[in-house]
Steps between C-alpha positions, in 0.01 A plus 500: 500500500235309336399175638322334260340217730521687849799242642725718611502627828775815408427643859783435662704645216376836587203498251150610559203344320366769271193277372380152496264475188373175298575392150246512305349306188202603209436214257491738209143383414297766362362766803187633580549849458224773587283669215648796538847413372825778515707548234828282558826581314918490493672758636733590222671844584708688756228691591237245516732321726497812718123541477482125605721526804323820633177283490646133643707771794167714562707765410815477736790665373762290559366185367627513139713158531375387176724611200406556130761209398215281663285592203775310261545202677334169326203388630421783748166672490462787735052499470330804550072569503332771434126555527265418190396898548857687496670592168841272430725696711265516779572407872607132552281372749667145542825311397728178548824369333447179347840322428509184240785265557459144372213337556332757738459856549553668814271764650629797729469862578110449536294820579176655438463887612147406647663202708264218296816280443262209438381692206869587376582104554197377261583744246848428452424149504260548201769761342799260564300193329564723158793616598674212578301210331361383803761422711466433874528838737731493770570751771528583862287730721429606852264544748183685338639500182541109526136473603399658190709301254344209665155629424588529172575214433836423612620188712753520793799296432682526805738763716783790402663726689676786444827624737677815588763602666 
């Protein structure tokens, strides 16, 4: 169970807290992004998809939960990076899902195989402002990787949790 503003106290319904994270918030003003740019683009195939999960899992095997129908779905935008150096089909190095419904887009699925999240955050900020038109980012993260969304950029907009049972 998702609670979106961390109210619920699900506990004594037998839940466990599986992670208390913060919304967060970009502007979509333009980002500073490093000299040294990587190559952002869609996902558009089955296999990309694939190649983009074994990159955002670090190669577990049984985390293929997203399905090529995802691909189809208006307003989705499964982001992948590759280094300026490696051909087209070269190893993606970095990727996030970037979601546009109504007036902002959300951000998820964040990850950079060399941990710099802060890097991932400013560059899909800069990618989203074409992408989208501009529109304000809005996500949720965790622990280090909320630290590093706020160095890039992002602002804390208060509490979520997420439940199991």
């Amino acid at each position: 169970v998702k609670d979106s503003f961390s109210r619920l106290d699900l506990s004594i319904e037998d839940f466990a807290r599986l992670v208390e994270g913060q919304w967060v918030w970009h502007d979509g003003s333009p980002a500073t992004v490093t000299a040294r740019d990587r190559r952002w683009s869609a996902v558009s195939s089955p296999s990309g998809l694939e190649d983009w999960q074994r990159a955002w899992s670090r190669g577990e095997p049984d985390a293929a939960i997203f399905r090529p129908a995802l691909l189809a779905e208006p307003g989705v935008h499964v982001l992948a990076a590759r280094e300026p150096e490696d051909a087209p089909d070269g190893p993606i190095v970095a990727g996030a899902i970037v979601s546009v419904s109504g007036p902002v887009a959300g951000v998820g699925n964040v990850f950079a195989v060399d941990g710099d999240e802060a890097r991932v955050w400013r560059e899909v900020a800069a990618h989203s402002r074409e992408l989208t038109g501009g529109l304000p980012l809005v996500g949720w993260e965790a622990g280090e990787s909320l630290e590093k969304a706020v160095a890039a950029g992002c602002v804390r907009l208060g509490p979520l949790t997420v439940w199991i049972r």
